[in-house]
Rosetta silent file (secondary structure, phi, psi, omega in degrees, C-alpha in Angstrom):
SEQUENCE: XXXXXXXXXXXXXXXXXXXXXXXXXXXXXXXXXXXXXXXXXXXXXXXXXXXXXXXXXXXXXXXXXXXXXXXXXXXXXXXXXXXXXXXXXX
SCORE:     score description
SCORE:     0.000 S_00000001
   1 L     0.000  154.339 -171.476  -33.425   -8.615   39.965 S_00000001
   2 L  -106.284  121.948 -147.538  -32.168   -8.547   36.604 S_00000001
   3 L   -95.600    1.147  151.821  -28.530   -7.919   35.545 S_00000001
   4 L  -141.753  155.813  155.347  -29.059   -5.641   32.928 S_00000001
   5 L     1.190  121.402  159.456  -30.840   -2.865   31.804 S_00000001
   6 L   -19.633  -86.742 -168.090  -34.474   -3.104   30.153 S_00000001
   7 L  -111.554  151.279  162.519  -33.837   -0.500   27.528 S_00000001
   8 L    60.611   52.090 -173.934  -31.320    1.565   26.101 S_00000001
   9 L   -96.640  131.600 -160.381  -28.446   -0.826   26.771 S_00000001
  10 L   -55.547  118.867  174.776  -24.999    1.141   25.029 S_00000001
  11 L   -96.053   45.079  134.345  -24.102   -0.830   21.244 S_00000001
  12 L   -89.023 -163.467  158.090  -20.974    1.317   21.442 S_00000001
  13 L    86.729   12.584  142.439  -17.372    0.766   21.381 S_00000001
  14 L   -82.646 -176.697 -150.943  -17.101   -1.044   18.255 S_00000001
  15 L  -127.881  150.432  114.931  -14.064   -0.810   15.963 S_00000001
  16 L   -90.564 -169.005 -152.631  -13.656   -0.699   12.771 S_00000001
  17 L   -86.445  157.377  178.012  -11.367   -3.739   10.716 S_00000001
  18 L   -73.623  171.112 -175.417   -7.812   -2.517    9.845 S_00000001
  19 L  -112.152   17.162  151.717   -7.014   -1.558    6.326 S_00000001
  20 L    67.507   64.138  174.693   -3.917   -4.604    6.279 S_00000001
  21 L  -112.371  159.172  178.469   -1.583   -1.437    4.326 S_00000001
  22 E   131.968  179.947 -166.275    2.111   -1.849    3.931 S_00000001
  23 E  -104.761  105.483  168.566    4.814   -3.986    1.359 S_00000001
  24 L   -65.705  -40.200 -152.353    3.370   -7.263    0.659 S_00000001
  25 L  -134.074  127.499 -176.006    6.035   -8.866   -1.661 S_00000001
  26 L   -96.590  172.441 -179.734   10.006   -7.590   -0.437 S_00000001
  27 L   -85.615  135.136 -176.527   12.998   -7.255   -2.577 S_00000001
  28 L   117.504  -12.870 -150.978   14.369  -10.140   -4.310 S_00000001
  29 L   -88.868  143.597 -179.769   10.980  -12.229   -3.776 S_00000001
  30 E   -88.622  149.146 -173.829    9.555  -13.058   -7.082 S_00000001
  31 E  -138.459  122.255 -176.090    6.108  -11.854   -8.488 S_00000001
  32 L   -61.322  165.447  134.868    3.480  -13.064  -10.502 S_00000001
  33 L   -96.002  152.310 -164.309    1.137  -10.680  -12.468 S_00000001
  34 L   109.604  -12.765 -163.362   -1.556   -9.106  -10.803 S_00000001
  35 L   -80.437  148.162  173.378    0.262   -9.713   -7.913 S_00000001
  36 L   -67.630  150.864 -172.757    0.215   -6.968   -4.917 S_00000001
  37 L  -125.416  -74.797  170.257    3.618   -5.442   -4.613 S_00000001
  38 E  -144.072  144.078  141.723    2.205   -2.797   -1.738 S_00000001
  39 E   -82.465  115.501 -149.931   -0.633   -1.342    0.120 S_00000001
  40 L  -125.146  135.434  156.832   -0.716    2.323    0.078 S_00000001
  41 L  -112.767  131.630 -164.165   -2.645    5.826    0.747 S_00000001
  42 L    75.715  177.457 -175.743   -0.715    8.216   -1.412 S_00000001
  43 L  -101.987   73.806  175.834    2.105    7.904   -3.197 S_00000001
  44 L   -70.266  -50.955  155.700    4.841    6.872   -0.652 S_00000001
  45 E  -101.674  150.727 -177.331    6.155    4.394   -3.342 S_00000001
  46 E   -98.449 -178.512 -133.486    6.124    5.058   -6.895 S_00000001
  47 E  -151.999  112.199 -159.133    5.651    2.671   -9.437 S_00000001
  48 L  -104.604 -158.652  172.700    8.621    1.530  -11.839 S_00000001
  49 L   -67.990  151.277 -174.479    8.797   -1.191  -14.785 S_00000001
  50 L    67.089   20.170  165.723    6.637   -3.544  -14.775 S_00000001
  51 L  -174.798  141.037 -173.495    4.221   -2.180  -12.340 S_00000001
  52 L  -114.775  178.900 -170.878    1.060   -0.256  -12.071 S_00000001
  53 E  -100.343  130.852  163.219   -0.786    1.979   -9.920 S_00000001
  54 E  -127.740 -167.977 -162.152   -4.100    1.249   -9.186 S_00000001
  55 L    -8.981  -63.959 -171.650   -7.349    2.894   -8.331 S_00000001
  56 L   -97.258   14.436  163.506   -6.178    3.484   -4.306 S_00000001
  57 L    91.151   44.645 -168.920   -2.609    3.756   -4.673 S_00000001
  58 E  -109.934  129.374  175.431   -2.194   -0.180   -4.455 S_00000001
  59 E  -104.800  147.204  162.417    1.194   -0.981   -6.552 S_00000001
  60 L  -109.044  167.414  157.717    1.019   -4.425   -8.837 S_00000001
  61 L   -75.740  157.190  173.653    2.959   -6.359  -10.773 S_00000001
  62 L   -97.596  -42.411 -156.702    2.264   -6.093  -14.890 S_00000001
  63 L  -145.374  145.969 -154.280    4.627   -9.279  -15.643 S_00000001
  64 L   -83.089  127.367  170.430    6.489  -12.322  -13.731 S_00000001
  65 E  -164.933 -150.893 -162.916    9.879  -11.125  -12.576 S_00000001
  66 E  -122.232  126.182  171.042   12.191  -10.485   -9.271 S_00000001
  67 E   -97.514  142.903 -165.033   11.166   -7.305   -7.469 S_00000001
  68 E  -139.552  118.483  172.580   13.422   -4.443   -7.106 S_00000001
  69 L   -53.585   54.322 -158.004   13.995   -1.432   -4.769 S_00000001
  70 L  -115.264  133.653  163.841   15.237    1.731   -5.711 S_00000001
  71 E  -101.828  163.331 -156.063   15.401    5.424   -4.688 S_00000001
  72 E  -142.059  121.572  157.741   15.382    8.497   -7.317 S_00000001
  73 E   -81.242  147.898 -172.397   15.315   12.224   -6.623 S_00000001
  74 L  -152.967  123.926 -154.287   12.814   13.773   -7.853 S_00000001
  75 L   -81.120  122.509  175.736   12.684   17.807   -8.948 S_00000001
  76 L   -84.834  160.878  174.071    8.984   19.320   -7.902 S_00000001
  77 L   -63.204  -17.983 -169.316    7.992   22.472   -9.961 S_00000001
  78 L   -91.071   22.703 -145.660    8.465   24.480   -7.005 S_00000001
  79 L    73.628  -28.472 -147.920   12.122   23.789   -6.806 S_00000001
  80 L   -88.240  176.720 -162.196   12.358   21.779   -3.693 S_00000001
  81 L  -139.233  162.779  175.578   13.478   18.125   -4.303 S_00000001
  82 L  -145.787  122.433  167.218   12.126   14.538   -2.897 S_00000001
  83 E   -79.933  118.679  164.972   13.776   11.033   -2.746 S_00000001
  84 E   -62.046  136.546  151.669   11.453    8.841   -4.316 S_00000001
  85 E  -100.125  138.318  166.847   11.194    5.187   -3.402 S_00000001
  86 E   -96.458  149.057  157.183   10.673    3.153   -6.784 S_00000001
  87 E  -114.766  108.155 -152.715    9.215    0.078   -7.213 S_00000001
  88 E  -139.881  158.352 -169.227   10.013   -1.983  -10.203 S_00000001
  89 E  -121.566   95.812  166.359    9.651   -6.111  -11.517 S_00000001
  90 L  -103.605    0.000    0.000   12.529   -7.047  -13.459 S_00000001
């Protein structure tokens, strides 16, 4: 007898690969440019001197420095208020 199935044996139950998201480079840690600073969906952190936002919310560095943490309130049109976190390469 045979220990599996002819036909029609189940291909499910695969995964797909993680998307690796999260703060690559920490504060004080030095940064190249071009370098990843964090992976992001949305804008949890925003993006301070010396670093841009790109396509998918991924923040880089623009220029070789020391990366630096900060939060900023920040006034929405409707009134209501948000602490920012910044992310900036000094």
């Amino acid at each position: 007898m045979s220990k599996t199935k002819a036909a029609g044996t189940s291909k499910l139950g695969r995964d797909s690969n993680p998307q690796y998201l999260g703060v690559k480079l920490y504060a004080g840690q030095t940064a190249n440019p071009g370098m990843i600073i964090i992976k992001q969906r949305g804008t949890k952190f925003l993006p301070g001197k010396n670093v841009k936002r790109g396509r998918d919310d991924t923040l880089y560095a623009m220029q070789k420095g020391i990366i630096k943490f900060t939060e900023k309130r920040i006034k929405k049109f409707d009134g209501n208020q948000r602490r920012a976190k910044i992310v900036s390469v000094e």
